[in-house]
C-alpha positions in Angstrom: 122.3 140.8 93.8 125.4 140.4 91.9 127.4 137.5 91.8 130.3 138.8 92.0 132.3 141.8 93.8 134.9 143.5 90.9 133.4 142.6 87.3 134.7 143.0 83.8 132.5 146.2 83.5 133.9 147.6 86.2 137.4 148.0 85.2 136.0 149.3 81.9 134.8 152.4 83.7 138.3 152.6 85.5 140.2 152.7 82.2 139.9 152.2 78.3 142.7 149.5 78.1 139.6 147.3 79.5 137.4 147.5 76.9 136.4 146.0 73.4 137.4 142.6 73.2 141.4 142.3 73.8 140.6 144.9 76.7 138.3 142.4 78.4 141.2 139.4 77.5 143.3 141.6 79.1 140.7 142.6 82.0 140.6 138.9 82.9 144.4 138.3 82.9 144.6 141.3 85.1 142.0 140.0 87.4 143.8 136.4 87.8 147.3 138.3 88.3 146.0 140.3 91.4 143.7 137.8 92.9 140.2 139.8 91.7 139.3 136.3 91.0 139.8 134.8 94.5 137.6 137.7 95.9 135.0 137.1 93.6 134.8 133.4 94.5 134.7 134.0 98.2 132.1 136.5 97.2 129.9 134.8 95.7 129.7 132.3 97.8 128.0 134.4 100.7 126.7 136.7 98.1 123.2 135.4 98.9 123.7 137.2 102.2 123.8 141.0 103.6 124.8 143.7 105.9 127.0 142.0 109.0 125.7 138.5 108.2 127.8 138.7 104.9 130.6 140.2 106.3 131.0 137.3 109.2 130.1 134.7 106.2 133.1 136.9 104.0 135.8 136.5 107.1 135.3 133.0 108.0 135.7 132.1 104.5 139.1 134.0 104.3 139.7 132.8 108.0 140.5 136.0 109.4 139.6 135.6 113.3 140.2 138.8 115.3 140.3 139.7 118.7 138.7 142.9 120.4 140.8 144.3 123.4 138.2 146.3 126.3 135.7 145.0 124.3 133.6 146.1 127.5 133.9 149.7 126.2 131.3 148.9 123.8 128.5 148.5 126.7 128.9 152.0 127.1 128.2 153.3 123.3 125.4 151.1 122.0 122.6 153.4 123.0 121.5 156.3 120.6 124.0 158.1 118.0 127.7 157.9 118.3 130.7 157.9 115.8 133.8 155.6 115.4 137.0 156.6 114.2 139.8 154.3 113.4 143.1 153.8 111.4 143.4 152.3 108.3 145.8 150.1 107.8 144.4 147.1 105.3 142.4 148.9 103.1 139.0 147.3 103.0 139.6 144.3 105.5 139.2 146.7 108.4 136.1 148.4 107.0 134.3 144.5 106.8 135.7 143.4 110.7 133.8 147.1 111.8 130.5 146.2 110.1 131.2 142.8 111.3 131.5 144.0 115.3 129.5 147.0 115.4 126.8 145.9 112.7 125.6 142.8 114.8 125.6 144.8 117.6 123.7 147.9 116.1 122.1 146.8 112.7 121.8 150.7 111.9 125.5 151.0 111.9 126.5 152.8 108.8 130.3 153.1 107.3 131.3 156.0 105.2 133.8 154.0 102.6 135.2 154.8 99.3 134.0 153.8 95.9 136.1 150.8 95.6 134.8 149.2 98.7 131.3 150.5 98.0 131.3 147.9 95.3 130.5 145.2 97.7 127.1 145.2 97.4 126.3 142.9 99.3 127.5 145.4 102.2 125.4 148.5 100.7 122.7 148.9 103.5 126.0 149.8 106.0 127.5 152.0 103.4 127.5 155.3 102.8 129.9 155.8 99.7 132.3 158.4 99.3 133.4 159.9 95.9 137.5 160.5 97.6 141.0 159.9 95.4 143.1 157.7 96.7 146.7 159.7 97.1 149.2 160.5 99.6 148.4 164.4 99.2 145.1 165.2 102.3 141.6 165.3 100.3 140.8 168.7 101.5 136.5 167.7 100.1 135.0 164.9 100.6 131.2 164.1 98.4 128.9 166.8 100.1 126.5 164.5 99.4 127.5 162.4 101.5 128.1 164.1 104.0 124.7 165.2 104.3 123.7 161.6 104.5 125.8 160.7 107.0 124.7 164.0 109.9 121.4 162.6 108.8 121.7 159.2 110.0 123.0 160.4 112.9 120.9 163.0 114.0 117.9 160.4 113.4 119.8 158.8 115.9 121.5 155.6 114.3 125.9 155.2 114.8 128.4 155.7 112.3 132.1 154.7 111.2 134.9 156.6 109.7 138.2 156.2 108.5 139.3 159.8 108.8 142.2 159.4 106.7 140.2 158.6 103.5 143.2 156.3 102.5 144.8 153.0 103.4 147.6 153.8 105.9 151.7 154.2 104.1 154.8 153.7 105.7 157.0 156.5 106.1 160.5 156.9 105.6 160.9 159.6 107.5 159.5 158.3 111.0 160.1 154.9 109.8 156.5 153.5 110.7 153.8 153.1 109.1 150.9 155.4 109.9 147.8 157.3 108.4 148.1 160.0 106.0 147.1 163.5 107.8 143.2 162.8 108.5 140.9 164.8 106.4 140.0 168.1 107.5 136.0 167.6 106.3 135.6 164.1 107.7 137.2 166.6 111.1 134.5 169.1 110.1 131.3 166.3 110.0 132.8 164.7 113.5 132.8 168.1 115.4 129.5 169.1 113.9 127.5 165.8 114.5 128.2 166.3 118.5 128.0 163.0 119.4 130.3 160.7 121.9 132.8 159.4 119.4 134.3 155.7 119.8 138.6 155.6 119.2 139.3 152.4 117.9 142.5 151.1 117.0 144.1 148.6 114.6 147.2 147.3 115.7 148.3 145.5 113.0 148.9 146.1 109.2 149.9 144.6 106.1 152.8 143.0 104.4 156.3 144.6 104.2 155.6 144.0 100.1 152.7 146.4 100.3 154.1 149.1 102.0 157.4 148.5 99.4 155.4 149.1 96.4 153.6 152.2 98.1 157.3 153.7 98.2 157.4 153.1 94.7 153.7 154.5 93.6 150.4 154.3 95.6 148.7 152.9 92.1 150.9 150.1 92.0 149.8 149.7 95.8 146.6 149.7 95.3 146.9 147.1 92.8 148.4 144.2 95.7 145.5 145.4 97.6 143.0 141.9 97.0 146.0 139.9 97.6 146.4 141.5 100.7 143.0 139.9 101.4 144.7 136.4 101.6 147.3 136.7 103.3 145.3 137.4 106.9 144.4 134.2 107.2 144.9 132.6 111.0 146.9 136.2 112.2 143.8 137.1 114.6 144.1 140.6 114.1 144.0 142.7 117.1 141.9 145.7 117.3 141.2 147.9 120.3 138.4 149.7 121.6 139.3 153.1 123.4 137.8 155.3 125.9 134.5 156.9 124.9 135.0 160.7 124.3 132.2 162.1 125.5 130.3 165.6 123.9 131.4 167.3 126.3 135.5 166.5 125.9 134.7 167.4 122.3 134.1 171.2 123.6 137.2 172.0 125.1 138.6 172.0 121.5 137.7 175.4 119.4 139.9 174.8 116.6 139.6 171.3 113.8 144.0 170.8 114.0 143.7 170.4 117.7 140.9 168.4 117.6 142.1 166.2 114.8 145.4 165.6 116.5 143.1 164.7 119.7 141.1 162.5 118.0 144.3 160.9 116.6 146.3 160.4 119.7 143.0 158.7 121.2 143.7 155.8 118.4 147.3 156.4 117.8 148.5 156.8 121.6 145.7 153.6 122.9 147.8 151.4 125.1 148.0 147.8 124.1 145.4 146.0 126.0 146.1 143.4 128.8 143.8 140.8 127.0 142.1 140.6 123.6 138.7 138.6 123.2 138.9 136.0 120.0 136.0 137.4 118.0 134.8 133.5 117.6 133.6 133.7 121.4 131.1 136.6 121.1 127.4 135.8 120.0 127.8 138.9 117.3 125.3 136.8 114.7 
């Protein structure tokens, strides 16, 4: 396994300016400036470890302690197939606290995640990696491939999580909030096709002010705060609620994906605020 989560080589794929020997100068200033190197050293210190073991290693390094509200919801799901869907409002920290809950509970938990977080390899056994771009305009396709893979696992009978949106959540001007882009119409497509009872969960916090500043200015730049980002959870608890189970046969009152999409996000987007939260530091998850 190796050592470390964003290496030299892999910016060289991401861009020419990386390569030869200025490029990797410049590759390892670049990874300094936007705290690559701080990931890397909290990776490798866990890096020994997999699946949800790594990820609850990878948070109590960075000291991220969140708490699940009806956490007692989850009783009801653990048994056979079933999907999650959740906002996305960190970026890659959300993706690790889901393996880290729903992993230890179900080991055969898989997350569909994009290429950058698929780097984590540590993590590989719950990925299933998705070949998406990163913009504010909806991927109408995600990797078909993929796809595939993922109604595989589930019809075998194993649970799944998505981030329907495909992309880290932006703040909007217009509404003045920050929210998902519109969710993807073929991660819509996979959920309505797998007929399974599907799992709302909800995120109720977000990142800085900074990060959602610099989306406003471009979502590259963005995307470059993102492993500071990382950091700056430290001692927040995080609050993330579980909602009410839709159940397969909810899922068939909807003939059309738009109203089923915006069901499926009002079940996250419209969950109450629950009356209590339960510190993840309490459970017996590993």
């Amino acid at each position: 396994m190796k050592s470390q989560a964003i290496e030299i080589k892999d910016l060289e794929k991401l861009s020419p300016i990386f390569r030869g020997k200025f490029g990797n100068r410049f590759a390892k200033i670049m990874m300094h400036l936007l705290a690559i190197d701080k990931v890397n050293a909290v990776y490798e210190h866990s890096c020994e470890h997999t699946g949800a073991d790594f990820a609850a290693r990878l948070l109590n390094d960075l000291g991220v302690h969140y708490r699940i509200g009806n956490i007692e919801r989850l009783n009801q799901s653990l048994k056979g197939p079933f999907i999650t869907v959740s906002n996305h409002p960190y970026g890659g920290l959300d993706g690790i606290m889901l393996i880290d809950l729903m992993a230890s509970l179900r080991p055969d938990y898989k997350f569909m995640v994009n290429k950058v977080l698929s780097l984590i390899k540590t993590m590989e056994e719950n990925f299933i990696s998705v070949s998406t771009v990163t913009t504010k305009k909806p991927d109408s396709s995600a990797n078909i491939n993929s796809i595939r893979e993922t109604l595989k696992h589930i019809r075998e009978g194993h649970p799944v999580g998505l981030f329907p949106s495909g992309a880290v959540s932006d703040f909007s001007l217009r509404d003045f909030y920050v929210r998902d882009r519109e969710w993807q119409e073929s991660m819509l497509k996979l959920i309505k096709m797998a007929k399974v009872p599907i799992v709302p969960i909800r995120f109720f916090d977000q990142n800085s002010p900074f990060f959602y500043i610099l989306g406003l200015i471009n979502w590259k730049i963005r995307l470059m705060r993102m492993p500071s980002e990382v950091f700056n959870k430290r001692n927040q608890m995080p609050r993330i609620g579980i909602g009410e189970i839709i159940t397969i046969e909810e899922q068939e009152h909807f003939n059309d994906i738009k109203s089923f999409g915006t069901f499926l996000r009002k079940s996250v987007y419209d969950m109450p605020m629950p009356d209590s939260f339960t510190p993840r530091t309490v459970l017996d998850l590993h």
